[in-house]
Backbone as a chain_set.jsonl record, in Angstrom:
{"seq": "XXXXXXXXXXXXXXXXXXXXXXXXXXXXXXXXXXXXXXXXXXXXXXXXXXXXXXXXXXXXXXXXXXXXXXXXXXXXXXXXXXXXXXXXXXXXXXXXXXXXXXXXXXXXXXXXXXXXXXXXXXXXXXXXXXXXXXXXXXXXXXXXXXXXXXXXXXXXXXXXXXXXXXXXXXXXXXXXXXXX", "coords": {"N": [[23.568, -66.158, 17.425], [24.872, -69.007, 19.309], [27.969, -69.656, 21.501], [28.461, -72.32, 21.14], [27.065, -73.422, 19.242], [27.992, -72.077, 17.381], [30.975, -73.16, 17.39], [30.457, -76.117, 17.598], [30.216, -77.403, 19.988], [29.612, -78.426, 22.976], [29.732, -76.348, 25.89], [32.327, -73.748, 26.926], [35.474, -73.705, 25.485], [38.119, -71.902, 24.564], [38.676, -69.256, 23.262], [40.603, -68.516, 21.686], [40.042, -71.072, 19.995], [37.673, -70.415, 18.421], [36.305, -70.251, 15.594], [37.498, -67.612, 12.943], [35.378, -64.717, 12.628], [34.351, -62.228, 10.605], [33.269, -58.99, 9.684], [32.772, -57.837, 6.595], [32.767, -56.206, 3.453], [29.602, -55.719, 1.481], [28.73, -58.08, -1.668], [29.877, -56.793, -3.883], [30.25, -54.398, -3.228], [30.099, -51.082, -1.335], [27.796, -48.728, -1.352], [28.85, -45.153, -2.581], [29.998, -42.436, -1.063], [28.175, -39.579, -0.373], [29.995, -36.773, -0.082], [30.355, -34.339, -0.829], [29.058, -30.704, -0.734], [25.657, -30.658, -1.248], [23.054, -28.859, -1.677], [19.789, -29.253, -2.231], [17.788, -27.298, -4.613], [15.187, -26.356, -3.862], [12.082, -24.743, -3.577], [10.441, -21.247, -4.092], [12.945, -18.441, -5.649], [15.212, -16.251, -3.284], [14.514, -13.851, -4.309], [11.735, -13.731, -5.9], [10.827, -14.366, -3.785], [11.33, -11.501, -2.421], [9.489, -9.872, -4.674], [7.203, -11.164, -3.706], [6.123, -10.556, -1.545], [6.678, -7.749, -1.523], [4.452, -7.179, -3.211], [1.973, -8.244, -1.874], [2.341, -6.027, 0.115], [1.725, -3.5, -1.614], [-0.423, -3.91, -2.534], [-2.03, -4.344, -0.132], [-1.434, -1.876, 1.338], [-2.583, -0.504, -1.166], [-5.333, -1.126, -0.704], [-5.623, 0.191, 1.862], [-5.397, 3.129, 1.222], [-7.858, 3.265, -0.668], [-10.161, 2.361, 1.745], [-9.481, 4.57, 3.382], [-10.404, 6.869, 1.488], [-13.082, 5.926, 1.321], [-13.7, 6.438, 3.988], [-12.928, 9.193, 4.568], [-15.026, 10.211, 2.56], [-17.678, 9.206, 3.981], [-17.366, 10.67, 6.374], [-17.834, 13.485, 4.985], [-19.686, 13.403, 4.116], [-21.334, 13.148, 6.711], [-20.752, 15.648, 7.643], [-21.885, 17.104, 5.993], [-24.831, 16.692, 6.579], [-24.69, 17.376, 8.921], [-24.183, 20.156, 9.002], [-26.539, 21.214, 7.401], [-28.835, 20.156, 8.763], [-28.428, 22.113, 11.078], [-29.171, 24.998, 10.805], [-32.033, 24.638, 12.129], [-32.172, 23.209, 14.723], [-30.35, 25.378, 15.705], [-32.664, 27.258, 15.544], [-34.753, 25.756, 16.965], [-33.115, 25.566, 19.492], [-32.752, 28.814, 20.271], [-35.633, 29.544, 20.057], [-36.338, 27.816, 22.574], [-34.923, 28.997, 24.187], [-36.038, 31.979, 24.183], [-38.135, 31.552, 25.342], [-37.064, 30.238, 28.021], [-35.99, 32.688, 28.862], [-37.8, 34.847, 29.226], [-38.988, 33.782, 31.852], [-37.207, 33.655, 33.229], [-36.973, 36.172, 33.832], [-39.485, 37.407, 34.152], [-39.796, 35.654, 36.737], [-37.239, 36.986, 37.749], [-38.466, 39.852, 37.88], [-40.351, 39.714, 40.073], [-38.779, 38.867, 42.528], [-37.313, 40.814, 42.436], [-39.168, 43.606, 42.879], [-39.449, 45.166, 45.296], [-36.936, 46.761, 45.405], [-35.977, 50.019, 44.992], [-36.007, 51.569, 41.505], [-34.782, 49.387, 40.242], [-34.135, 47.623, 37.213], [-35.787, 45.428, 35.286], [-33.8, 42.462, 33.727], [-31.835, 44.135, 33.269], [-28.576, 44.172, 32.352], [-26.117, 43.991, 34.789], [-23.906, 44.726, 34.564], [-21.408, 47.265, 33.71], [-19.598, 46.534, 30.915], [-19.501, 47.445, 28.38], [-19.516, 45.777, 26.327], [-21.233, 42.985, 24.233], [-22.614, 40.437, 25.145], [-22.784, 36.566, 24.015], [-25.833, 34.883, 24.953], [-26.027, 32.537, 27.37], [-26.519, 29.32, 26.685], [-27.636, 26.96, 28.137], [-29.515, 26.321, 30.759], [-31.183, 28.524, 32.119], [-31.388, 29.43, 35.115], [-32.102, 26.541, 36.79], [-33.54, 26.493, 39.38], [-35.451, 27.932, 38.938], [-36.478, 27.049, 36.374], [-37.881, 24.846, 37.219], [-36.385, 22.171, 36.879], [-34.27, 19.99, 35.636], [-31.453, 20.965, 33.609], [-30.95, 19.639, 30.421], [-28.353, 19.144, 29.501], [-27.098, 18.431, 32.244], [-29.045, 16.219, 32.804], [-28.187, 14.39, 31.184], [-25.465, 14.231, 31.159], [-25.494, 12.839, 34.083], [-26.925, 10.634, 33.65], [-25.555, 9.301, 31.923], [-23.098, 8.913, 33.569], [-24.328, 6.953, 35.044], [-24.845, 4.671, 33.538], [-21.742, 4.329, 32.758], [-21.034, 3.299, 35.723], [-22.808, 1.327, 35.617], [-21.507, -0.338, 33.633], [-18.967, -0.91, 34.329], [-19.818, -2.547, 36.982], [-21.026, -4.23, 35.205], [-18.559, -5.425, 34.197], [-16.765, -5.559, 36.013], [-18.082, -7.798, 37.761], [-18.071, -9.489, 35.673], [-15.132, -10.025, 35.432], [-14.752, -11.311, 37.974], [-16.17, -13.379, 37.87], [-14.598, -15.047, 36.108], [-12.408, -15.36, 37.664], [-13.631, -17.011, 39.226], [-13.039, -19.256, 37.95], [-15.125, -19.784, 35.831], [-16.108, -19.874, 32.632], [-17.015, -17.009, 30.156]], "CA": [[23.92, -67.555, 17.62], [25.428, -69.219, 20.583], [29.523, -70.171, 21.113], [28.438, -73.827, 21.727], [26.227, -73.919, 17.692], [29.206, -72.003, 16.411], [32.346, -74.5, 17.608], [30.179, -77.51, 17.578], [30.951, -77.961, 21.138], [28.576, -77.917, 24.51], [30.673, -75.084, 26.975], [33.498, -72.561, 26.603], [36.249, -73.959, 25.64], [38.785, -70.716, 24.478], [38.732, -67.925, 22.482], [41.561, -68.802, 20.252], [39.803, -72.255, 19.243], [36.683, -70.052, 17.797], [36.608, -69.579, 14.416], [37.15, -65.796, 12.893], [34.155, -64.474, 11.578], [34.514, -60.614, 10.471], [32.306, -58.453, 8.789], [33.105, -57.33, 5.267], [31.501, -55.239, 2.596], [28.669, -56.644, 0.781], [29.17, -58.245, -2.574], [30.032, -55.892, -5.202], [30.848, -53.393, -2.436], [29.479, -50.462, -0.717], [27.371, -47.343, -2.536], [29.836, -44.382, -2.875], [29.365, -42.05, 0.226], [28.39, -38.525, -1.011], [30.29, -36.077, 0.792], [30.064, -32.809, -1.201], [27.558, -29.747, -0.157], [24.758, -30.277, -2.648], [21.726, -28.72, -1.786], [18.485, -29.42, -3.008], [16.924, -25.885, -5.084], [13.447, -26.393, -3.213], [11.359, -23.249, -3.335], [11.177, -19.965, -4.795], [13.936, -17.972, -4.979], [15.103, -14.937, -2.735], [13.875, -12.287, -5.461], [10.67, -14.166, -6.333], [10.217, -13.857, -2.345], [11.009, -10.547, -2.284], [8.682, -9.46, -5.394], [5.842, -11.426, -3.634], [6.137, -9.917, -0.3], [6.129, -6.286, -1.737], [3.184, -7.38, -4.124], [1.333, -8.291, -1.314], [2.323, -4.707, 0.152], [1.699, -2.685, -2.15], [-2.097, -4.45, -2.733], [-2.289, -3.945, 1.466], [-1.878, -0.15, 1.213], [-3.747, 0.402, -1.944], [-6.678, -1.184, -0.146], [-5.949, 1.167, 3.012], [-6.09, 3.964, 0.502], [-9.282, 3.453, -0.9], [-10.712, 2.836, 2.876], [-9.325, 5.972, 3.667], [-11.267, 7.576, 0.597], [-14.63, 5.874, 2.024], [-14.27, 7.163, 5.378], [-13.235, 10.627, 4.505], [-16.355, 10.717, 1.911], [-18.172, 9.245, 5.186], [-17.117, 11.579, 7.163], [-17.527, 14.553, 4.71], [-21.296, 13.269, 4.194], [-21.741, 13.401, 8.126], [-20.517, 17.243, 8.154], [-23.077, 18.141, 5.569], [-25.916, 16.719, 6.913], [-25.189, 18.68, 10.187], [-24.55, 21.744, 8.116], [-27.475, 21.437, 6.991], [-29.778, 20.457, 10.179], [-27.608, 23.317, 12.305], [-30.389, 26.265, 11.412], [-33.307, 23.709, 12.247], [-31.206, 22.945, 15.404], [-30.386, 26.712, 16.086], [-34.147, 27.657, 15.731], [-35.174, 25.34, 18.297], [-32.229, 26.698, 20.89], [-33.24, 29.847, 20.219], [-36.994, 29.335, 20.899], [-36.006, 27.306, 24.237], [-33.77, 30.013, 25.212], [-36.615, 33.051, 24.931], [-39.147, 31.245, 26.854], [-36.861, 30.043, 29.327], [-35.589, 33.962, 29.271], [-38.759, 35.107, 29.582], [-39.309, 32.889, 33.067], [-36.18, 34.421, 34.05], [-37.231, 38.395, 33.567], [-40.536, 37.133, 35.365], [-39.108, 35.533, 38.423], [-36.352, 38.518, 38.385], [-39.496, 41.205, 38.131], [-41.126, 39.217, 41.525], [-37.527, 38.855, 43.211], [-36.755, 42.541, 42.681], [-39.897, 44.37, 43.077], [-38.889, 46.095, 46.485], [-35.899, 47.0, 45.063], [-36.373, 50.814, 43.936], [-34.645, 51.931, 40.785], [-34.238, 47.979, 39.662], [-34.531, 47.315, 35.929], [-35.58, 43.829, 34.965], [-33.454, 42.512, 32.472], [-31.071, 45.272, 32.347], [-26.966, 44.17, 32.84], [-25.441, 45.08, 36.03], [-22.19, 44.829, 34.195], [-21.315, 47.875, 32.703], [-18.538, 46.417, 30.009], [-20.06, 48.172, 27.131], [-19.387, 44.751, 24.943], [-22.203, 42.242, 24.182], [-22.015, 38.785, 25.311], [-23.996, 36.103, 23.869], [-26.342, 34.456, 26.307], [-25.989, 31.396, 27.863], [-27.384, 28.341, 25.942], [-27.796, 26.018, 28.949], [-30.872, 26.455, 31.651], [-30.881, 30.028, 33.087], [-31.759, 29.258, 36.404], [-33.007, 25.727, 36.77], [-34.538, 26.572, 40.317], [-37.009, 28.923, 38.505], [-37.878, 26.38, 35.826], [-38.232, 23.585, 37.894], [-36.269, 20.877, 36.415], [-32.84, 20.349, 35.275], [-31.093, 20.896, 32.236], [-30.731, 18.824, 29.278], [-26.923, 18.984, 29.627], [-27.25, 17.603, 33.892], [-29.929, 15.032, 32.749], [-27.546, 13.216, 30.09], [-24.266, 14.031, 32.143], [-26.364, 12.393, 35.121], [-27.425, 9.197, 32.411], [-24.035, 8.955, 31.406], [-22.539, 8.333, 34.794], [-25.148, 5.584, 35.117], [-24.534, 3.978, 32.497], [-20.605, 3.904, 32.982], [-21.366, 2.641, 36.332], [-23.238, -0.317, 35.395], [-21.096, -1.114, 32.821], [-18.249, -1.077, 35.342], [-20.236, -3.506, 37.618], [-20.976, -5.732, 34.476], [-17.274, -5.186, 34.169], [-16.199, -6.709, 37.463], [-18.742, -9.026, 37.66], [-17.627, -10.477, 34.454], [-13.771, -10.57, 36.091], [-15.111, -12.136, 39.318], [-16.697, -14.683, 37.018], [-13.666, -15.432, 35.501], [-11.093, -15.72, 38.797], [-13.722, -18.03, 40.032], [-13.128, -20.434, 37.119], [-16.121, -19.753, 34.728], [-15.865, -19.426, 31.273], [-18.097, -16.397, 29.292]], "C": [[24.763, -67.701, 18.862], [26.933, -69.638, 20.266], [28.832, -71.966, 20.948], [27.626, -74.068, 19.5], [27.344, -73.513, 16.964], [29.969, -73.096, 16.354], [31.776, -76.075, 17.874], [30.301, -78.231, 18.646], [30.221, -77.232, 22.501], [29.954, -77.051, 25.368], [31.421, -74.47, 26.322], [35.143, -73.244, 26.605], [37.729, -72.577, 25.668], [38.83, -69.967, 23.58], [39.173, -68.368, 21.269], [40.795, -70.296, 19.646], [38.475, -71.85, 18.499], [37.33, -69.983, 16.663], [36.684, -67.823, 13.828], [36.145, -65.782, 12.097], [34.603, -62.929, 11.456], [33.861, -60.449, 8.91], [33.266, -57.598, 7.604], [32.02, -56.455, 4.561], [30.43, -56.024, 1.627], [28.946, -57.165, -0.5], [29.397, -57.06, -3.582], [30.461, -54.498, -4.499], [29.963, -52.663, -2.19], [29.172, -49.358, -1.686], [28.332, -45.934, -2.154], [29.024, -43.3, -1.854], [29.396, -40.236, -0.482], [28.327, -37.384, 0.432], [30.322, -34.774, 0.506], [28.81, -32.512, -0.827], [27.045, -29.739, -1.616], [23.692, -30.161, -1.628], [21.181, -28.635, -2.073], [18.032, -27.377, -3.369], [15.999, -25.926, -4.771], [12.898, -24.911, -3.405], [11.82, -22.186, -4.141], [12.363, -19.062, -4.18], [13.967, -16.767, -4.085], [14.488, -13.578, -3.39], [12.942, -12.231, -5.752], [9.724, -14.12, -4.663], [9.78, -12.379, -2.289], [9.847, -9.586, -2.578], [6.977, -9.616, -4.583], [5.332, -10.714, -2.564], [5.875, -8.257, -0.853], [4.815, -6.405, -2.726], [1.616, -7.344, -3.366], [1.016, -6.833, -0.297], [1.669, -3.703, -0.114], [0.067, -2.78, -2.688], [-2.797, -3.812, -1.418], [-2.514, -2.281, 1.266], [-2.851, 0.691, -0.018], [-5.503, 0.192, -1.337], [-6.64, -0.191, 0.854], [-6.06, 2.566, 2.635], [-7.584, 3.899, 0.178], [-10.192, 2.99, 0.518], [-10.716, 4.029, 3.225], [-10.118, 6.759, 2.756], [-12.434, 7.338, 0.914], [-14.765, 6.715, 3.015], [-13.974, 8.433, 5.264], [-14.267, 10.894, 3.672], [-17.54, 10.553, 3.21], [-18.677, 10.386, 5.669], [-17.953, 13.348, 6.749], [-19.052, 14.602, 4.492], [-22.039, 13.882, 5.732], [-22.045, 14.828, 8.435], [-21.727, 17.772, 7.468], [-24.376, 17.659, 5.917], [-25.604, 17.73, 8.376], [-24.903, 19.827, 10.142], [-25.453, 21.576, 7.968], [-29.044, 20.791, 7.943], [-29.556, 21.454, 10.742], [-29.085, 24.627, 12.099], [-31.257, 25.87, 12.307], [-33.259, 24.266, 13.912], [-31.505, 24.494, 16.336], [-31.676, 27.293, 16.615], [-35.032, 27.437, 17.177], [-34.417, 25.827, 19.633], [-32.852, 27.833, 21.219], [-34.629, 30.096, 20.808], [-37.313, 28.625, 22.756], [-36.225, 28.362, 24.923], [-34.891, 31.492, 25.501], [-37.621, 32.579, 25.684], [-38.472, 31.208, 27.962], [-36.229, 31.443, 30.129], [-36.771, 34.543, 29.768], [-39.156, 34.828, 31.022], [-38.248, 33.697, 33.625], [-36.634, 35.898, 34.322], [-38.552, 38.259, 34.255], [-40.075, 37.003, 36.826], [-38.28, 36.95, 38.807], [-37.046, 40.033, 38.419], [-39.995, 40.817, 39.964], [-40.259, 39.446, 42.483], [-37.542, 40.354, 43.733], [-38.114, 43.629, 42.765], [-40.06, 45.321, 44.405], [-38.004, 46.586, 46.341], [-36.275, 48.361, 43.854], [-34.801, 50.835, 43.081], [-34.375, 50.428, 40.538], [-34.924, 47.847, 38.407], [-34.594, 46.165, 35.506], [-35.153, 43.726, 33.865], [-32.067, 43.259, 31.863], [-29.383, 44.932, 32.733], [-26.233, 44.42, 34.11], [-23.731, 44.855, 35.633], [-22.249, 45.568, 33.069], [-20.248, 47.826, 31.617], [-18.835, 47.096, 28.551], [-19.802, 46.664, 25.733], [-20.59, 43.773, 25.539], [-21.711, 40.966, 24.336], [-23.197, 37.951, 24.623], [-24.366, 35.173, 24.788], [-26.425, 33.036, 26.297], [-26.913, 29.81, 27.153], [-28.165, 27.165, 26.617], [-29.12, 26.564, 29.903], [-29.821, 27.606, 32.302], [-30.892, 29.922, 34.46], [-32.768, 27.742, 36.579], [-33.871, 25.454, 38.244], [-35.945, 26.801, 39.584], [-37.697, 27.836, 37.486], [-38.138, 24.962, 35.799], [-37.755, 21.981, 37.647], [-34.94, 20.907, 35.963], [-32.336, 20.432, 34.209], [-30.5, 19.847, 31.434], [-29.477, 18.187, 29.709], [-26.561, 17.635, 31.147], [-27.645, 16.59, 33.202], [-28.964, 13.874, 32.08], [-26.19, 13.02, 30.799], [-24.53, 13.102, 33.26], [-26.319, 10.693, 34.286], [-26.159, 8.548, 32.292], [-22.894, 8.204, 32.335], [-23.052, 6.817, 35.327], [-24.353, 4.262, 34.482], [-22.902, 3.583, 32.587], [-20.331, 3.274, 34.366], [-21.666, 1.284, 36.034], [-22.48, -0.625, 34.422], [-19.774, -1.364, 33.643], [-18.793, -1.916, 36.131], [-20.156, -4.308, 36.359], [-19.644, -5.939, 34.566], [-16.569, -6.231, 35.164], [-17.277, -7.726, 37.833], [-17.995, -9.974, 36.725], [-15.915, -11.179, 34.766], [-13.647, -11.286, 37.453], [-15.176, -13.484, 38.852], [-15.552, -15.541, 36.697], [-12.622, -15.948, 36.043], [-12.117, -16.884, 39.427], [-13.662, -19.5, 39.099], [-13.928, -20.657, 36.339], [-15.559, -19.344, 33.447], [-17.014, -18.193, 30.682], [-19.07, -16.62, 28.396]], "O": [[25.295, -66.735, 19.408], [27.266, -69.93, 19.118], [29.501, -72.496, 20.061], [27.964, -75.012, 18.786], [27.796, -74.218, 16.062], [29.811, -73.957, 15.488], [32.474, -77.014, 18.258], [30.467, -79.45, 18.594], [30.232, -76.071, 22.91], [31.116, -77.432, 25.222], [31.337, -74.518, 25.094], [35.858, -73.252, 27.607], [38.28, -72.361, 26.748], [39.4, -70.638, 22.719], [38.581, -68.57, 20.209], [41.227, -70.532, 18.517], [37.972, -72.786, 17.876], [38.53, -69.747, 16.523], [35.958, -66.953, 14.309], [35.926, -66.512, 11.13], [35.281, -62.498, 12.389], [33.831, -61.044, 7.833], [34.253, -56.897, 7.827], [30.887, -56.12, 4.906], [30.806, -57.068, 1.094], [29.903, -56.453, -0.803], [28.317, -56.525, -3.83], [30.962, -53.591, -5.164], [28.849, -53.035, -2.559], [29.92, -49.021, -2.603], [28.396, -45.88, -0.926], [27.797, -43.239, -1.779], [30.411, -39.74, -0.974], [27.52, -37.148, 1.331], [30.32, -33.968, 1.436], [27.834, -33.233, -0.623], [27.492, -29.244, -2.651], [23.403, -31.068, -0.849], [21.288, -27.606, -2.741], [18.016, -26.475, -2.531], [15.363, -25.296, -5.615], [13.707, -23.989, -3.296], [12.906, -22.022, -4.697], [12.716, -18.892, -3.013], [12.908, -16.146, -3.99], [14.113, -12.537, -2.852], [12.532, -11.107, -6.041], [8.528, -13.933, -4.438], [8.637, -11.936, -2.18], [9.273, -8.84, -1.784], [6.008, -8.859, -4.652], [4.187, -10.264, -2.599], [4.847, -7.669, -0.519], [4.21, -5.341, -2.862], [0.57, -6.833, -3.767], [-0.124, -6.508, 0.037], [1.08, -3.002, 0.709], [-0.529, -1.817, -3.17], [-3.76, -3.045, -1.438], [-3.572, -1.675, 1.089], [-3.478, 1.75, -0.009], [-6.479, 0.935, -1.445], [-7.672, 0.48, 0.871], [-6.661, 3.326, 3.394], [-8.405, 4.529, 0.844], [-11.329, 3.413, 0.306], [-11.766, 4.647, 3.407], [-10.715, 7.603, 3.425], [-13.173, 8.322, 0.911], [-15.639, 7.578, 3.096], [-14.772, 9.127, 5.895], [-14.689, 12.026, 3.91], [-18.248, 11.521, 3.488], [-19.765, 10.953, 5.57], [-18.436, 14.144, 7.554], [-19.667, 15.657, 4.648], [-22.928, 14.724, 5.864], [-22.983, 15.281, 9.091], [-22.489, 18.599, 7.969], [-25.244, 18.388, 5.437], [-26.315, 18.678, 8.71], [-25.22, 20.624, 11.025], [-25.82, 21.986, 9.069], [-30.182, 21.112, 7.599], [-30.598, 22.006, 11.097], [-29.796, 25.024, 13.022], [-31.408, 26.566, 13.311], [-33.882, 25.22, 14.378], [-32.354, 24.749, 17.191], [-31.841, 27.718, 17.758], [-35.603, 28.166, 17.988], [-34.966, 26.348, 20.604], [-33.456, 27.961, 22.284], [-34.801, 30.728, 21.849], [-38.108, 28.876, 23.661], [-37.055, 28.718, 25.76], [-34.83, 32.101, 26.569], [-37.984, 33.198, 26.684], [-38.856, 31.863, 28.931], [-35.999, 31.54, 31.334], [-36.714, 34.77, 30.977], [-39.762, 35.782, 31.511], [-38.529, 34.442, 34.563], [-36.365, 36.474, 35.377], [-38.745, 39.159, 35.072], [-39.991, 37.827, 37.737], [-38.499, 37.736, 39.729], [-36.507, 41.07, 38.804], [-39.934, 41.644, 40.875], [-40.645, 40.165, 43.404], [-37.695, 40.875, 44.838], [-37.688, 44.779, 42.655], [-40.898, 46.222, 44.37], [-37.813, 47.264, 47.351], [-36.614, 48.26, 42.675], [-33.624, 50.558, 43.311], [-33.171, 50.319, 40.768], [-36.152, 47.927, 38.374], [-33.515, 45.627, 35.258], [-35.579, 44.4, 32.927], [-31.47, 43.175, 30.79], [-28.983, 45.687, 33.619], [-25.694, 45.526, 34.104], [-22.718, 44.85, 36.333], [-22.699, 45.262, 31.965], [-19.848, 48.931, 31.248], [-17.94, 47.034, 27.708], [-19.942, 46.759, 24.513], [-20.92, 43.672, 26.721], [-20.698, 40.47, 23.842], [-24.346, 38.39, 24.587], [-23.505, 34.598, 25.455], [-26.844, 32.397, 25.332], [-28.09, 29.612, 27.455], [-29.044, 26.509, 26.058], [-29.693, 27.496, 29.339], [-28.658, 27.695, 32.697], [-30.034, 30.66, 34.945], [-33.996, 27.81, 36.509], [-34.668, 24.524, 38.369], [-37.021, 26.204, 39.6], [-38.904, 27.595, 37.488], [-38.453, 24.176, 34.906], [-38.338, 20.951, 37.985], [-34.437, 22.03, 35.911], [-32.975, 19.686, 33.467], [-29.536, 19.216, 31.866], [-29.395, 17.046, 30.164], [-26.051, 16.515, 31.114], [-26.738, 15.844, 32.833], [-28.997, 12.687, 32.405], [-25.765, 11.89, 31.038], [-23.541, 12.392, 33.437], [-25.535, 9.8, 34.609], [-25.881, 7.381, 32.566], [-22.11, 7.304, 32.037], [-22.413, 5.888, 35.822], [-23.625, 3.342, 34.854], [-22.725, 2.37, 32.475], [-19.301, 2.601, 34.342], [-20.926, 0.31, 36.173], [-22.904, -1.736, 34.104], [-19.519, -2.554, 33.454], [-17.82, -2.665, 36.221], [-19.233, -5.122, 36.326], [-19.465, -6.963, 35.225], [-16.033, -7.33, 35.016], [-16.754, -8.691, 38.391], [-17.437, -11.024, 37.043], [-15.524, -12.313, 34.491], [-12.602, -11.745, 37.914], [-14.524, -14.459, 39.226], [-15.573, -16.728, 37.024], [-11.886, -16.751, 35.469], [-11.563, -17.727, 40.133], [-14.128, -20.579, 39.466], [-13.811, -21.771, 35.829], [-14.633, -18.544, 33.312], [-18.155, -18.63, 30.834], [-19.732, -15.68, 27.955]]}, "num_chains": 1, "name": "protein.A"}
């Protein structure tokens, strides 16, 4: 409201000729101001935490137990099937290994045939202990091609190559503002 609707009177006349107005408490008075610490009991308690938290624990590791019991049965499956391919396995090495010996004790009869007094085949290391022979390609001049081992070592490099280009390609992609 304006001074002039209050005092009944167009302009300002003075202060002291206003009436007092002052604010009071509402009828019947004001609601009682609560100043003690009460806090609300909301939620479970600290112990009912605790319990749930190790409940959930103790569920967590029994499951990572019985994973652990899959993958060592896994595992223990894995070993006996290649126990039990390994002769198969062996057999075939073995058969490789005297042909591709054979090719060797050929070529080294042709090599050394001017060579008196040369025994094909025969040690020139006299250690008197037996070694066992080489499982990899004897000479892959002589049998024209490279060994197993090269070929996949060779593959392998490839392969981590190009996945190294997809690699940085894919982080090129990405600094120039593309999404995957």
């Amino acid at each position: 409201m304006t001074e002039s609707v209050i005092r009944n009177k167009p302009g300002m006349a003075s202060v002291k000729d206003m009436p007092i107005l002052q604010d009071g408490p509402p009828p019947g008075g004001f609601a009682p101001v609560r100043y003690a610490r009460r806090i609300p009991n909301k939620g479970p308690s600290a112990m009912a935490i605790f319990l749930a938290a190790f409940g959930a624990f103790s569920y967590g590791m029994y499951e990572v137990g019985k994973g652990n019991k899959i993958r060592r049965a896994l595992k223990e499956e894995k070993f006996a099937a290649r126990r039990a391919i390994l002769p198969v396995l062996q057999a075939e090495e073995d058969e490789r290994f005297v042909k591709e010996w054979k090719k060797y004790l050929e070529y080294e009869a042709e090599v050394m045939k001017d060579v008196p007094g040369w025994k094909v085949g025969e040690n020139v290391y006299n250690s008197g202990r037996w070694m066992p022979p080489a499982t990899g390609e004897l000479r892959p001049e002589v049998c024209g091609r490279r060994s197993t081992a090269q070929q996949l070592l060779k593959e392998d490099k490839l392969e981590k190559t190009q996945q190294t280009r997809a690699r940085d390609n894919d982080v090129d992609w990405i600094r120039n503002g593309h999404n995957l």
